[in-house]
Phi, psi and omega in degrees: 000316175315283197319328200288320202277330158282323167326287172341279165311327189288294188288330141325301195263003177256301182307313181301319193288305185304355194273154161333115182251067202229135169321183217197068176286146165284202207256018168280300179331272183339312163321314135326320181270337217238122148302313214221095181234141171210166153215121207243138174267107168345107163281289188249137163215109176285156102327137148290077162327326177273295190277052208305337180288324228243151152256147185263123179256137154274132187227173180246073183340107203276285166215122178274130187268332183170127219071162189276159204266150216211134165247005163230110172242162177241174182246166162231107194241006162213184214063208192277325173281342184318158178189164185243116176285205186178133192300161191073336182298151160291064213235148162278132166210158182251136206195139186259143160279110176296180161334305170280000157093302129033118155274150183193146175252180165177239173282300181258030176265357187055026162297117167231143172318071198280005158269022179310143193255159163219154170305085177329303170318320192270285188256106184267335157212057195257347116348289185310302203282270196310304181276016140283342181275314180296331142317334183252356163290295185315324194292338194266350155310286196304335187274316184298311191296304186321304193310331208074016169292095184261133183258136194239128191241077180289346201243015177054053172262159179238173167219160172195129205271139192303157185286113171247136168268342178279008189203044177304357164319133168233351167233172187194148188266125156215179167281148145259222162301324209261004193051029167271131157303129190232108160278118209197138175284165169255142202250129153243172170257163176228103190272086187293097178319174176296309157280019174084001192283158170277126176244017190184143185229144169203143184288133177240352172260135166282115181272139163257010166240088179319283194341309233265305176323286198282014183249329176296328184286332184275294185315315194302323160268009175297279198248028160261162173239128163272124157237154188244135212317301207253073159016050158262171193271335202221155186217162180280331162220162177310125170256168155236155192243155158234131173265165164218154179233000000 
């Protein structure tokens, strides 16, 4: 029994070092972090004959968001991040340029599956729930490229908002010109002092109802937090980031 039960354990704490670890940037950051963003249709998927972590994917461009357009990336399809794409499949994806210049994606690269199937039954509304969130990336992909908005994080910062129970909302309804209603998350600039201080919120969408404009602009500098990755106190000069809720 001793034995069975330190195996366990042996085998328990090897999961733990090895599982997969990766921060949860929103998708602007990720944008920012990324050479290469589209959403592309699976063709093809090789094994990597050199590169044995990795699969070689062929994709088809649905629409591209940021980088030239390409018909070959690879994946890392093995180790504790690994993950597998599938051919005829859809995907949103965010892909990094290696050493060799080779974009590649993966676990923590935020690539999501956007024809994801779900067991109806089991999960009765967890479909409805995923395609409203992917829905709500393409739109704010699409509002940015329509803008020319590329979003640049040179100084590797995050921003993130303390948790209010009075004000959990994370989308919010407006018009736009065409007077159509839109559910859309809202994108801000963020203007970073030298010390990580906010010196500045800007709305990057037109809201038309200004009450509304200035009580987000007021919370956002109210309750956000800046961190900077690798934990300096200081940046050499004021940058701007863009968040979104």
């Amino acid at each position: 029994m001793k034995n069975i039960l330190t195996t366990i354990l042996i085998l328990f704490s090897t999961n733990l070092i090895f599982a997969c670890m990766c921060n949860n940037p929103n998708i602007t950051q990720r944008i920012a972090q990324s050479d290469f963003v589209a959403s592309a249709k699976i063709l093809k998927v090789t094994p990597n004959e050199i590169d044995t972590i990795y699969d070689n994917v062929e994709i088809e461009i649905i629409e591209i968001y940021k980088g030239k357009t390409t018909t070959k990336i690879k994946t890392m399809s093995y180790g504790s991040c690994g993950f597998n794409v599938w051919e005829n499949s859809i995907w949103l994806i965010f892909a990094k340029k290696d050493t060799n210049g080779n974009l590649s994606f993966g676990y923590c690269s935020g690539a999501k599956q956007i024809d994801k199937k779900f067991n109806s039954t089991k999960y009765p509304n967890a479909k409805e729930r995923y395609d409203e969130r992917i829905k709500s990336e393409l739109e704010l992909l699409d509002f940015l490229k329509d803008e020319k908005i590329v979003p640049q994080n040179e100084f590797n910062i995050s921003a993130m908002i303390q948790p209010e129970e009075h004000f959990n909302s994370r989308r919010f309804i407006y018009s736009n010109e065409s007077t159509v209603t839109a559910i859309r998350p809202i994108i801000f600039e963020l203007t970073i002092n030298k010390d990580l201080s906010i010196k500045k919120v800007k709305i990057l969408q037109n809201l038309k109802d200004k009450r509304l404009e200035s009580e987000l602009i007021n919370y956002i500098k109210e309750n956000i937090i800046v961190i900077q990755k690798e934990k300096l106190l200081e940046i050499p000069h004021k940058t701007k980031i863009l968040f979104e809720i």
